[in-house]
Structure formats: structure tokens, C-alpha cells
N, C-alpha and C positions, 0 to 999 in steps of 0.2 A: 823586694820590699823589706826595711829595714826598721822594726820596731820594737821597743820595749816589750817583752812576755807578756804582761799585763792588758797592754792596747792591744797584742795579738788576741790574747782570748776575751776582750770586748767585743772584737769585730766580729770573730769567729761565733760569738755565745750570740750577737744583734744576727748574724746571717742565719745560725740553728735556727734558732726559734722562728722564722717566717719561711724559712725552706725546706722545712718537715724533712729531713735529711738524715739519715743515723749518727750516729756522733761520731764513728771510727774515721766517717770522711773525713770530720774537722779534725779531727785529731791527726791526720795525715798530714794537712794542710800547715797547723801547726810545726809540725814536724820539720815541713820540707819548703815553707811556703815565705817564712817571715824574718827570715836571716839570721837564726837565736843558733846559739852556742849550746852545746848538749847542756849543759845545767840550766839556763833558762827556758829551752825546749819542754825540760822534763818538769821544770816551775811550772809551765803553761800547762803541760797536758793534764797535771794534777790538779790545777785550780776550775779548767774548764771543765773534767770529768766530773770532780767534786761539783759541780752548781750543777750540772746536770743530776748526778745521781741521789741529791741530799735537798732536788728543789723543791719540794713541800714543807722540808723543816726550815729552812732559810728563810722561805718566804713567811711562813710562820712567825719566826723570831723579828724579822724584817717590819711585821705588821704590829707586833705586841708592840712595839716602839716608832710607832710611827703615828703621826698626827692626819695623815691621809690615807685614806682605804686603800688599799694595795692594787686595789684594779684601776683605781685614779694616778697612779705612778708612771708618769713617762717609761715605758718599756725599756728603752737605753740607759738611765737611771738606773729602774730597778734591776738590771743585771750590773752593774756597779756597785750595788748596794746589795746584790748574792754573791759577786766575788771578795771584798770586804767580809763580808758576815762566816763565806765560809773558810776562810783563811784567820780569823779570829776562832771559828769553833774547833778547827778542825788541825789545823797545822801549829803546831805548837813551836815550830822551831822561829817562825817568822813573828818576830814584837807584833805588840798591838799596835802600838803607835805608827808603826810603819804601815800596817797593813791598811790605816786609817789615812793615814800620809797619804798613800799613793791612792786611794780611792777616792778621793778629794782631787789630787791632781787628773787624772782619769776626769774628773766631772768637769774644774775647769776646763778641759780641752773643748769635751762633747756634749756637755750640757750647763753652761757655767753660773746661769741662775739655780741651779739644784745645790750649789756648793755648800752651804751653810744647810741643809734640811742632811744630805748625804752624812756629813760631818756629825751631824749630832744626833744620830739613829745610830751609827758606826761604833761612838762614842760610847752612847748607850747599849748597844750589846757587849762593848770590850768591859765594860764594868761589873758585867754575871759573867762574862764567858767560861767560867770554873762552873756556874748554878745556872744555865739558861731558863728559859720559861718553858713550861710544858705545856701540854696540848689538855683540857678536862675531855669530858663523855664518854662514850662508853672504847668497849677495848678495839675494837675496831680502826673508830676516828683515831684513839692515841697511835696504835702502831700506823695507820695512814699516814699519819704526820709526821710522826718521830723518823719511821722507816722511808717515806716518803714513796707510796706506791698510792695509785687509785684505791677508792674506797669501797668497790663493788671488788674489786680484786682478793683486798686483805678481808672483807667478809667470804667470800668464797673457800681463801686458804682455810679460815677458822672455821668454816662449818666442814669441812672435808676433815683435816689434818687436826685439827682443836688448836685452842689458844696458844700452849706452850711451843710446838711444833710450827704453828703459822711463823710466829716471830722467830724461833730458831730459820729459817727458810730465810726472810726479809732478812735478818740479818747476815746469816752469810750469804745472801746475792747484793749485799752491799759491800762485800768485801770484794779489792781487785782483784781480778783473777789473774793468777799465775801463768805462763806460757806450757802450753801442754803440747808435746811434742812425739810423735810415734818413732821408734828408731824404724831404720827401713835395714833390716838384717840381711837383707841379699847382695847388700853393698858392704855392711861394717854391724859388727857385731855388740850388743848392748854397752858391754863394758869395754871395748874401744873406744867408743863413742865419749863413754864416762871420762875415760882417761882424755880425751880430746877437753874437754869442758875445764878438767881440772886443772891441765896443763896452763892454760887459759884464765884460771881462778876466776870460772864463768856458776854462781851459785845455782847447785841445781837439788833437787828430791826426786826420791825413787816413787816409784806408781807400781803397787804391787798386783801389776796387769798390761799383761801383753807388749811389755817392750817401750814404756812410756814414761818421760823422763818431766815433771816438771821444771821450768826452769823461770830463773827471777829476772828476766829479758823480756823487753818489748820491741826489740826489733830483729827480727824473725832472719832477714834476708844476711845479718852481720853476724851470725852465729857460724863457728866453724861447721864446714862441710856442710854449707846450703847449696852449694854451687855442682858437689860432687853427687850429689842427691843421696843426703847421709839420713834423711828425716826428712818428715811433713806433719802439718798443723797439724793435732785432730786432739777432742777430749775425749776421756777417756770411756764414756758412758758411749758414744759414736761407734770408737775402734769396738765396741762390744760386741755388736752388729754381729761384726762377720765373724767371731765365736760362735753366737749364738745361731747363725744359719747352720752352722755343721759344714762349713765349704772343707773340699778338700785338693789338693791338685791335678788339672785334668778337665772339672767342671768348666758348665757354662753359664755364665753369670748376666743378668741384667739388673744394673744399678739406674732407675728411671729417672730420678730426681738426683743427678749426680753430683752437680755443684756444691762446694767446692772442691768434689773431688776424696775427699779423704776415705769415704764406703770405697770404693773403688782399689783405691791405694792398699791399702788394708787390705782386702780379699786377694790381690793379687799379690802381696807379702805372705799371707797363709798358704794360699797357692803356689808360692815357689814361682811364680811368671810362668806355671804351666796352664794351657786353657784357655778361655777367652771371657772377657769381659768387654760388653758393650756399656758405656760410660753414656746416658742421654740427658738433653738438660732443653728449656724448650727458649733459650737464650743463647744465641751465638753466641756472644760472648763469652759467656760461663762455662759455655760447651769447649772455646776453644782454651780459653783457663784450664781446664780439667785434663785437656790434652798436652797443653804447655808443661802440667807437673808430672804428670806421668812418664813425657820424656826425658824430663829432669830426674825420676827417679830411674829410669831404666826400665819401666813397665811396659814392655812390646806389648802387652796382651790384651793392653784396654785399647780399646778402638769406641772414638767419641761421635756421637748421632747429635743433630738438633732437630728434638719430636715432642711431641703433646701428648703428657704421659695419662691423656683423657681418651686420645683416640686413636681407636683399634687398626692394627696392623697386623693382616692373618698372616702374612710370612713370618710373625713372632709365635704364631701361636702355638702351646706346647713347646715350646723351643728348649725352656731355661730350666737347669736345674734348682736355682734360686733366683727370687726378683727381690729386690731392694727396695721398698718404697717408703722412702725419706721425705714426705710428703710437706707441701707447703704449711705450715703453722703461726700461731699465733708469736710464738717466742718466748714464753713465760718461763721458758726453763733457763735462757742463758743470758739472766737481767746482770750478771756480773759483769758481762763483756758490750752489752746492750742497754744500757741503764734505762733508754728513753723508752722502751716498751713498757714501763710501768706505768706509764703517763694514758695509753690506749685506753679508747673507752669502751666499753661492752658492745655496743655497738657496730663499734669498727671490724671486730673480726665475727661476727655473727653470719657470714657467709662463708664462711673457710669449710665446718663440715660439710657444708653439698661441695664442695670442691673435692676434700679429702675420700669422701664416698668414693667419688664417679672416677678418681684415680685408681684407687684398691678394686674399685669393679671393675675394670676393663686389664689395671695389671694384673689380677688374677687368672687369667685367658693363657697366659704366656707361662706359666710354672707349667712343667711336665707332670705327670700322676707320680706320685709319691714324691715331688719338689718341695721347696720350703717359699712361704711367701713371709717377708720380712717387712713388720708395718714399724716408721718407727716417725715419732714428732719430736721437737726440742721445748717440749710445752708439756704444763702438767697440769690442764685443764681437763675433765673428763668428758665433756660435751668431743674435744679431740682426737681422744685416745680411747679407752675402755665403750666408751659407748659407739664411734665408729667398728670396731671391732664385734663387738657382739652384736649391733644391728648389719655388720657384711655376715658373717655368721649362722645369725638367721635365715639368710637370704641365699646360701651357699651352701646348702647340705654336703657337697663335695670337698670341703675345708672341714679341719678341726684343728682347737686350738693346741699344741704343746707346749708343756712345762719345760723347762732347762735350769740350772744353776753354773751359776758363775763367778767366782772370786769370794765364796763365800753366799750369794745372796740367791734367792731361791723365787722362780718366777709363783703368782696364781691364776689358775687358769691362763697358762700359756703369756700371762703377761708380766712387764714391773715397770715400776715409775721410779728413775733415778731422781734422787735429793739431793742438792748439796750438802747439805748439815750433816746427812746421814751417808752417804758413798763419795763424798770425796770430786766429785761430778755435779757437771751441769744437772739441771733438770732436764731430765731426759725419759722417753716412752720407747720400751720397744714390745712387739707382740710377734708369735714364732706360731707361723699357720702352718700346715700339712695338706698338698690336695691328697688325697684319696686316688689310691694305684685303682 
């Protein structure tokens, strides 16, 4: 299918929005799907990411200037009229005039009575687009708007973290995130690696933790030595993990929620590929993903299960020197790579803790006396993290929490919540339990 960047991410932005779908899918899609040429490709993915991650503020502006209430707006319009808006606020390189042009042509195709209404809403934001309009009330509603997150959300952050801190947060998980890359040092060594990249004049950053390279790429599988299994995805609050277990090589490892894999990857990088690691995920698919990277990296030692990390299995039990439980979550830590979890409503993941409990309870069965049980979320909700833990806790006189530090930062009471603003990192939870010899 051969189309203009523009009508790709019309169709792409008309299909999100009614198939609840994550956006990386569309962004694949884009990629590989609409016949675009690597610069128009990467026009598409920036305009479609941008309406996705900046859709409160857009439609915001969208309404200040509009003669009809925004819920009254043909849907297919008004995603014409958020890619227009944010390629006027946001992309400085592309004219106004142009971006107005082709939002216009865009309408006559697919909606051609909106032409003249599109046109001069368009219009009228390219005339502030230096001073847009701002959002009034109190601080909440502004950085909802501005930042573009729900509004039960950005109250949360502020009453947790205070005003300053909320908006440092929104703001950097509004920024894109960089490719975060683990070397796999049993194949090639950090700084080979480095010099692979340079050679290459592939731009990269050092990650002053555990063999992690960021790098300014989004296409993962074109990067030198993907094939030889030189490296795998992982960020850097993730690979922390298996620091912060204390694994060493030899150990037996269970990673329960192992998809995509990278816990896994990681322990058995620390490990030297001595030991064993059972890799579980309670999706074929992902379970056999997880196996597919491991042999790409050269990891004999992970051997992959498809099981329900809810229900008890006595041949596990006592088994493992550490368990892994990277338990299912809300997302709230990794809205850079995920934009569209800012949009969830309170509602929607208010079932995730009895989920998260009854995993942590039955994985805890399976750590041998004096084991390490490893809880860890990519959310920085507390209903997810610190309160799942000190209510298993409770309920587990045989557990206690321990402290660790790591790259500088210093757990409390056996726990810490990564920041972006502040660690460089997703939002990320991890907690470091102890049973009891």
C-alpha cells in the first residue's frame, strides 16, 4: 500500500483510536506497512507519536478555536485537525503554511465538507503558535492539559511527589525515549561494542550501570551485531534487578513473569551462563519470544515454561535461589515508550492488586530459606508497589524486607521507585525480600 506519510498516519491515528491497541503496533505498521521511504517513515512516526502523546493539549488548542465542541467533531476530522495542530506547535522545521496545506488536502479526500471549518481552526492556531493558549484552574487541570495525562493521575503524582516533582516526571515521560540497550559481555565486550557503534557513526551514551549503552536508534534488529547476539533491549532500572538479587554463578533462578525476556537475559549475563534459569510467561507466545532471544544471545541456561505465575506447582517448591516477579502493572512508569497509558482511567486497572498479591503469594512458596524474592512493577503507583509489599509482609512473618544500594541510590525499607527526572530510568519499583533460613 502506497501512500503519502500523512494519510498513513490518518489511517493508522482513525484505526488507534477504535482498537484500543498500544501505539508501538501502529508504529510497526507505519514502518513496514505503507511503502514510505526512511524520511517519510520517520515524518509518520513522529506526527503519529506526537498526536498520541500531546492529545489533551492539541485538543485543547483544537477547541479554543473552534466554533463546535470538540465532542461534536467528526472523529476523522478531528484527528486531522491534531495532526495539523501538532506539527504547527511542535515541529518547527515543517512551514506553517504547509502543515495547513496538507491538512486541508487530507480533509478534501476523507471528509471534504470539513474543508473550510479545518482550514480556519488550522489557521488560527498557526497565528499563536509562538503564544498558544493555556489551559486556567487550578495546578492539576493545567499540567493535565499542558502535559496531557488524566486528571486523577497528575493529582496523584502531586499529592505523592508535590507539584514541582509531578511536573518534572510528566515532563520527562513526555520526552522520547532513547534506545536502551544491555551489552551481552559473554559474546563482546563494552567497549568493542562501543567501537562497533562508532565505526558505524551510530550516536550513542554511556549508562553509568551495568553495561548499558543508550543509543539514538529505533530500529533495534539494524543495529550492528543483532544477529550475533551482541546485546538486548532492556532499561536500565529493569537490568537492576538482577544486581539487586545478589545472583551469582551456579545459582537457580526463576524469572515468573518473564516476557520480554530481559530479567532473564541479565541474570544469566551475571551468571556467566553457569546455572539455570527457568524463563515462565503464561502466553505461548511470549514464552517462546523469550526462548527465541536467549538463543540469539547464546544463553543455554534459560529453559522457557508456559504457567500461571498464580498457581502453585509443589515440584517448584523451595527450589529457587531467587524468584523474579516482574508482575503484571498498570504502566505508569514507562509513558515515554507507551504514551497511551496516560489516557487509562482509575478504574481500569483497579483490579491489578489482587492480581499482583496472589502472584507474590504463591511465588514466594518456591524461594529456598535464606533466597531472595524479587518484586518488581514498571509503575509508580503505590496501591502497586509499597503497599503490595508491606501488606505480603504482613502476611509472611517468614520474609523480611532488605535494604541494597546501587549506582549511587540507596533502597527504604528494602524498597525504591525509579524516576525518570531523577535516575535517568523508566519509572520503575523494585523490592528485595529475604525468606528466612
Amino acid at each position: 500500500m502506497s501512500v503519502s506519510a500523512r494519510e498513513a498516519v490518518l489511517l493508522q491515528l482513525n484505526a488507534f483510536r477504535s482498537a484500543g491497541q498500544q501505539s508501538g503496533f501502529f508504529v510497526d505498521k507505519l514502518n513496514k506497512e505503507f511503502g514510505l521511504d526512511d524520511k517519510d517513515a520517520s515524518l509518520a512516526v513522529n506526527i503519529f507519536l506526537g498526536c498520541v502523546q500531546f492529545r489533551y493539549r492539541l485538543d485543547f488548542c483544537i477547541a479554543f478555536f473552534s466554533d463546535i465542541s470538540a465532542e461534536k467533531i467528526d472523529s476523522c476530522v478531528m484527528n486531522i485537525l491534531r495532526m495539523g495542530a501538532y506539527q504547527l506547535l511542535y515541529l518547527d522545521r515543517i512551514p506553517s503554511h504547509a502543515a495547513v496545506d496538507e491538512a486541508v488536502k487530507l480533509c478534501r479526500k476523507y471528509r471534504p465538507k470539513a474543508c473550510p471549518f479545518v482550514n480556519a481552526v488550522l489557521r488560527r492556531i498557526s497565528s499563536v503558535k509562538d503564544n498558544p493558549p493555556e489551559p486556567s484552574g487550578d495546578s492539576a487541570t493545567k499540567l493535565s492539559v499542558f502535559y496531557s495525562a488524566e486528571k486523577w493521575f497528575v493529582e496523584y503524582l502531586i499529592e505523592r511527589f508535590g507539584s514541582d516533582s509531578a511536573e518534572a516526571f510528566l515532563q520527562e515521560s513526555n520526552k522520547p525515549a532513547l534506545l536502551s540497550i544491555k551489552i551481552n559481555t559473554l559474546r563482546i565486550s563494552r567497549d568493542d561494542y562501543k567501537a562497533y557503534l562508532d565505526e558505524r557513526s551510530i550516536p550513542y551514551r554511556n549508562f553509568a550501570f551495568d553495561d548499558i549503552l543508550l543509543v539514538d536508534s529505533c530500529s533495534v534488529k539494524d543495529l550492528p551485531g543483532y544477529a550475533d547476539g551482541f546485546f538486548f533491549v532492556q532499561d536500565p532500572a529493569a537490568a537492576a534487578c538482577a544486581a539487586i538479587s545478589g545472583i551469582v554463578p551456579g545459582m537457580r533462578i526463576l524469572d515468573a513473569c518473564a516476557s520480554p525476556g530481559g530479567k532473564s537475559f541479565s541474570a544469566a549475563v551475571r551468571m556467566k551462563n553457569e546455572g539455570s534459569i527457568l524463563a515462565c510467561d503464561i502466553n505461548s507466545k511470549k514464552a517462546a519470544k523469550v526462548a527465541e532471544g536467549a538463543s540469539r544471545l547464546g544463553l543455554d541456561i534459560i529453559r522457557c515454561s508456559v504457567r500461571d505465575a498464580r498457581i502453585y506447582d509443589p515440584e517448584l517448591d523451595s527450589a529457587f535461589d531467587a524468584v523474579f516477579a516482574d508482575v503484571p502493572c498498570s504502566g505508569f512508569g514507562v509513558l515515554r515508550k507507551k504514551p497511551e497509558i496516560k489516557y487509562k482511567r482509575a478504574d481500569e486497572i483497579s483490579g491489578l492488586p489482587g492480581i499482583q498479591q496472589s502472584i507474590l503469594a504463591n511465588l514466594c512458596r518456591y524461594v529456598r530459606p535464606g533466597g531472595t524474592l524479587l518484586y518488581s512493577t514498571c509503575t509508580v503507583l503505590r496501591e502497586e508497589n509499597e503497599l503490595i509489599v508491606e501488606r505480603f509482609l504482613s502476611e509472611h512473618d517468614d520474609f523480611r524486607a532488605a535494604d541494597f544500594e546501587l549506582r549511587g541510590i540507596r533502597s527504604a525499607d528494602g524498597m525504591y521507585t525509579f524516576l525518570p527526572q531523577a535516575d535517568g530510568t523508566d519509572g520503575f519499583f523494585a523490592a528485595k525480600l529475604i525468606r528466612a533460613l
